[in-house]
Each structure stands twice: as structure tokens, then as C-alpha cells.
N, C-alpha and C positions, 0 to 999 in steps of 0.2 A: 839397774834400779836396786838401791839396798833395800833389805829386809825391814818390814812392820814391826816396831817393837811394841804395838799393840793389835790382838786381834778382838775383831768383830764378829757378828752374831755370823754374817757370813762366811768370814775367813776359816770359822771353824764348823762351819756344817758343809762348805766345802772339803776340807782335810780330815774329815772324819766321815764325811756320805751321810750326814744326817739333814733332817729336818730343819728349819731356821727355830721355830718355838724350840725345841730340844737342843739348840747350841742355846739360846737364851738362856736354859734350864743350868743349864753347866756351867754357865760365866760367872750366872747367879753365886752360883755354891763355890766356887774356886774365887769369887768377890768376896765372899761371904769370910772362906779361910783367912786371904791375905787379912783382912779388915781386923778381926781376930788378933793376930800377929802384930796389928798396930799401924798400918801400911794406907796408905790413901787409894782407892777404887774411885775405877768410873764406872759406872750403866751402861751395861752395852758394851763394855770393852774388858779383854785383859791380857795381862802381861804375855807376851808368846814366850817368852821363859820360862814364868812358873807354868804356864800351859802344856807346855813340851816333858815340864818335868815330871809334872800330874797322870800325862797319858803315855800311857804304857806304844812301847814300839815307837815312841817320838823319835825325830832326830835328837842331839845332842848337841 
């Protein structure tokens, strides 16, 4: 199965062991960035790139 090139509120409170409100919190604020930068954001979702490159100890 290839890889999500979007993660959800779950994808990322699984890969980080948090809470599902507190991955909401985060998607929020890294939507928030891209949006800033000029970039189209969805609710609920974001890129597992910029994600990866945000959180420290990501893969690569």
C-alpha cells in the first residue's frame, strides 16, 4: 500500500501517541502556516511532508 500524502487528525495522534483534540490542535497551526505561505489547506488534514518536516525526529 503506498504512503498518505495527507495525514488526519488520527494519523497523527497515532504517530505522535497523542490525543485525537491535540492532533486537531497541530493540523490547525501547521494549516494555519501553510495558508500564510499561500498554499490551499483542508480541515482535518495535512500534508505528511510538511508534517514530517515540522516534527522533530520525523522520518525523512
Amino acid at each position: 500500500m503506498e504512503e498518505k500524502r495527507f495525514l488526519t487528525a488520527a494519523d497523527v495522534s497515532d504517530y505522535m501517541s497523542i490525543s485525537v483534540p491535540m492532533a486537531y490542535k497541530i493540523i490547525r497551526k501547521l494549516n494555519e502556516e501553510l495558508h500564510a505561505q499561500g498554499y490551499i489547506t483542508v480541515s482535518g488534514k495535512v500534508s505528511r511532508r510538511y508534517f514530517e518536516s515540522k516534527i522533530y525526529g520525523a522520518a525523512s
